[in-house]
N, C-alpha and C positions, 0 to 999 in steps of 0.2 A: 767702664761699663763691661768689658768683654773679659775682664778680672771676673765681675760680680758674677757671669755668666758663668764663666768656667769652674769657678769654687762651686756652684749652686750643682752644678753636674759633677763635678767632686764627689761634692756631700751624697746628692742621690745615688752613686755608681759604689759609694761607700754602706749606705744602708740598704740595697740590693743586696751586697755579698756579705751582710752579717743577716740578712734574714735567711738568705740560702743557709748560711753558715750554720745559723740556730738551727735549722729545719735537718741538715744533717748530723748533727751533733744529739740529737736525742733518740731513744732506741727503747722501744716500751715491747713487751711481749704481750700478745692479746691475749684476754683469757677464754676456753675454751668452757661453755656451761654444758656441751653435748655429754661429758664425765661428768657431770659435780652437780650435787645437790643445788637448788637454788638458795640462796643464801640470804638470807632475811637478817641484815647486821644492825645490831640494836635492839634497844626494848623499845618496837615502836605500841602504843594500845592499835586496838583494832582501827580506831576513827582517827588515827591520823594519817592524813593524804600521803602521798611518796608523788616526788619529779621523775621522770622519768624523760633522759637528754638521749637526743639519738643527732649525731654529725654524721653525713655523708661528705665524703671525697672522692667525684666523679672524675672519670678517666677524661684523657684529653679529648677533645673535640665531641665530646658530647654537647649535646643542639638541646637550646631550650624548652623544646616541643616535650621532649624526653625526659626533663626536668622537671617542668610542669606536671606532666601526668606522673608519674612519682609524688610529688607533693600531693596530687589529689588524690590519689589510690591510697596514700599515710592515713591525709586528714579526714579520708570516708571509714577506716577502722572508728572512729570516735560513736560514729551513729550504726555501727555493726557489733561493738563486744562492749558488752555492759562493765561500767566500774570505770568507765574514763570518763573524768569528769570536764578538762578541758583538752583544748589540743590549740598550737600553736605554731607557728614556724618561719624563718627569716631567712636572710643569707647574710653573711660574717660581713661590717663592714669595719672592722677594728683596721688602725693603723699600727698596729705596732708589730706586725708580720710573725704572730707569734702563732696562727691557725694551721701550721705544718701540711696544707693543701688540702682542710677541711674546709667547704664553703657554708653548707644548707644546716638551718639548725631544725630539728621539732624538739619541743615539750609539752609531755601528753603529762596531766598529771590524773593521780589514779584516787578512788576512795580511803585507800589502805594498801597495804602489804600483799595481802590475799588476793584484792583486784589484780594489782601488776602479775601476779604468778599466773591467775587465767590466764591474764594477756598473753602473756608468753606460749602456751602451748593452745594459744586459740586458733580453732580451722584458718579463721579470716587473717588472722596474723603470720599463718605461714602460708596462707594464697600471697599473702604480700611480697612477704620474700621469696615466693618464689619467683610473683614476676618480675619482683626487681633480681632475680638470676637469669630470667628469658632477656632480658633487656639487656643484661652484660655491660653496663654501663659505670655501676658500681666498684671503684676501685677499692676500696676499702669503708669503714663506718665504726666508729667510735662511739659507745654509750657510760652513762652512768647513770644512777639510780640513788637519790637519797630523800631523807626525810626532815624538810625543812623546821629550821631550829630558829623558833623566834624569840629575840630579846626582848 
């Protein structure tokens, strides 16, 4: 029994430092849209919808209260800037420790191409981020943006 115990603590103390492992082992440079035209890649027509993923990775000891109102000050952009057609949003509960200390997801998806580009330089969208900058809670945030391809 106290075999079965110790291997099982093994194992977990072994897939702890490969997910550390993984997590320092990749090195992405973010990209900077405040220079660069917005980038509209592909031939999407006007009428088809675009994802838009936004991950937050909250700094340590950040308190749920703070979390919460973050998620609701996101998912109230929906009924504030027109062209978002849904909004959605979770926390990572994947086991394979592959989230690099992204937890919170949202996916707002947009009418078209055109929507998502209001979105981006909409008043209400950068009320947003700004108070997610008074809050300082925000360690980082990972998006992407594409236009679903269906077989």
């Amino acid at each position: 029994m106290l075999k079965k115990i110790l291997t099982f603590a093994l194992n977990l103390l072994i897939l702890a430092v490969l997910c550390l492992g993984l997590a320092s082992e990749v090195h992405a440079e973010p990209v900077n849209l405040a220079n660069a035209a917005v980038a509209n890649v592909g031939t999407a027509s006007e009428s088809q919808n675009v994802r838009h993923i936004v991950i937050f990775k909250y700094n340590s000891g950040t308190i749920k209260d703070e979390i919460d109102a973050v998620s609701e000050e996101f998912r109230a952009l929906k009924d504030k800037i027109s062209g978002i057609e849904s909004f959605e949003y979770g926390v990572n509960n994947s086991p394979e420790c592959l989230n690099l200390g992204f937890t919170h997801v949202f996916t707002l998806m947009f009418e078209n191409l055109q929507a998502r580009d209001n979105y981006l330089y909409d008043p209400e969208h950068i009320k947003f981020q700004n108070f997610l900058d008074e809050l300082g809670i925000l360690n980082e945030a990972f998006v992407v943006d594409y236009i679903p391809s269906i077989d």
